[in-house]
C-alpha positions in Angstrom: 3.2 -14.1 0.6 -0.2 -14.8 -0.1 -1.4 -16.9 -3.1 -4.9 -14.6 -3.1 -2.7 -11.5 -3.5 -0.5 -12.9 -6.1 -3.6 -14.1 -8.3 -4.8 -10.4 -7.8 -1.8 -8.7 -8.8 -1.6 -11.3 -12.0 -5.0 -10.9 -12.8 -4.9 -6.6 -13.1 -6.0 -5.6 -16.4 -2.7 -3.2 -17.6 0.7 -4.3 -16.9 1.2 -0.7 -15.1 -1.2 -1.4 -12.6 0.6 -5.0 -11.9 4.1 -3.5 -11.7 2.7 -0.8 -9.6 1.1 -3.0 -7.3 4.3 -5.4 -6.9 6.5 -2.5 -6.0 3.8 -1.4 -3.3 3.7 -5.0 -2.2 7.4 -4.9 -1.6 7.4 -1.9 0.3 4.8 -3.4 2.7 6.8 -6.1 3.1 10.5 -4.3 3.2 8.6 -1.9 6.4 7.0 -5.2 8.2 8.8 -7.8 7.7 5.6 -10.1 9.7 3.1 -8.7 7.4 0.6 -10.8 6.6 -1.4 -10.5 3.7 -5.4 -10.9 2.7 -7.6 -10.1 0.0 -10.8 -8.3 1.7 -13.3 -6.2 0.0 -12.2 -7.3 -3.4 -8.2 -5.6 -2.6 -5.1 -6.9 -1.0 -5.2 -5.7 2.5 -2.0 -6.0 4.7 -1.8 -6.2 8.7 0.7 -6.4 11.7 -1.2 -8.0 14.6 -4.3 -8.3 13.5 -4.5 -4.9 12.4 -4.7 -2.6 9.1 -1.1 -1.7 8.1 -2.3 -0.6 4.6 -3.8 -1.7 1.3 -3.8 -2.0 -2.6 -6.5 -0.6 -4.4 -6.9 0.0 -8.0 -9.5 2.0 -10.4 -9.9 2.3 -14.2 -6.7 5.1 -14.7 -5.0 4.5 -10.9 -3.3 2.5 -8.2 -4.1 3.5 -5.0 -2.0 2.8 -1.7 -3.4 3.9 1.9 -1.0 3.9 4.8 -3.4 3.1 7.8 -2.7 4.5 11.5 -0.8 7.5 9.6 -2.1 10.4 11.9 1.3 11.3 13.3 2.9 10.8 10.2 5.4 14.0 9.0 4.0 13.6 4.8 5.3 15.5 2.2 3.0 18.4 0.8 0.4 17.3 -1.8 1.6 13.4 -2.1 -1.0 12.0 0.1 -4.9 12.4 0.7 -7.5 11.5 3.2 -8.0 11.6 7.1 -5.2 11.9 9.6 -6.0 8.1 10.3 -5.3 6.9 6.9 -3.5 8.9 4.0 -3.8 7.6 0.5 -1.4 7.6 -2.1 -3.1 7.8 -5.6 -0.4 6.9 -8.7 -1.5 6.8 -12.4 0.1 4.8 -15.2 3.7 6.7 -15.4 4.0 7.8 -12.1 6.8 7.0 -9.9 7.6 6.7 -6.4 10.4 7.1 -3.9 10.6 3.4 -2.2 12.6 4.5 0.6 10.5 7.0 1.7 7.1 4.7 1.6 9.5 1.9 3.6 9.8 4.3 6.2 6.5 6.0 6.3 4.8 2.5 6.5 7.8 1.1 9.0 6.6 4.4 11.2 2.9 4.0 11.2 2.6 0.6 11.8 5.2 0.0 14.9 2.7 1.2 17.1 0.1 -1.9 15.6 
């Protein structure tokens, strides 16, 4: 794990954001167990070989998660947004998520990477 990533987490405003962003974190890292971690354009970005696996972003009321290489992904309906390349997962303070299903998504669209 990366200290940079850490700090970023620690540092998020509202603890919802931070236990969001954890969770994510340990999804990434449950799907690619090699992941390696960076902070890049201000958000923690994650990669297998070099390349985009996916990445943490947050905003005033949201966390947002975006599954890179995601094009031949099977989604469910109305969870994720964005182009076929990368789909983004937008959750606001009370939201939840299914962890098993993001482990597998993310597992799926990065073993081609």
């Amino acid at each position: 794990m990366n200290q940079e990533v850490t700090d970023f987490i620690k540092t998020l405003k509202d603890p919802w954001q931070g236990e969001l962003s954890t969770n994510l974190r340990k999804v990434v890292h449950q799907a690619i167990p090699d992941v390696k971690e960076r902070i890049q354009y201000k958000k923690p970005h994650f990669l297998k070989n070099g390349k985009y696996a996916a990445v943490i972003s947050t905003s005033k009321d949201a966390v947002s998660f975006t599954i890179f290489n995601a094009a031949a992904l099977e989604l469910p309906e109305d969870m994720f947004n964005g182009p076929p390349e990368r789909k983004t997962l937008k959750l606001r303070k009370g939201d939840t998520f299914n962890s098993d299903q993001l482990v597998s998504l993310v597992s799926q669209a990065s073993s081609s990477l």
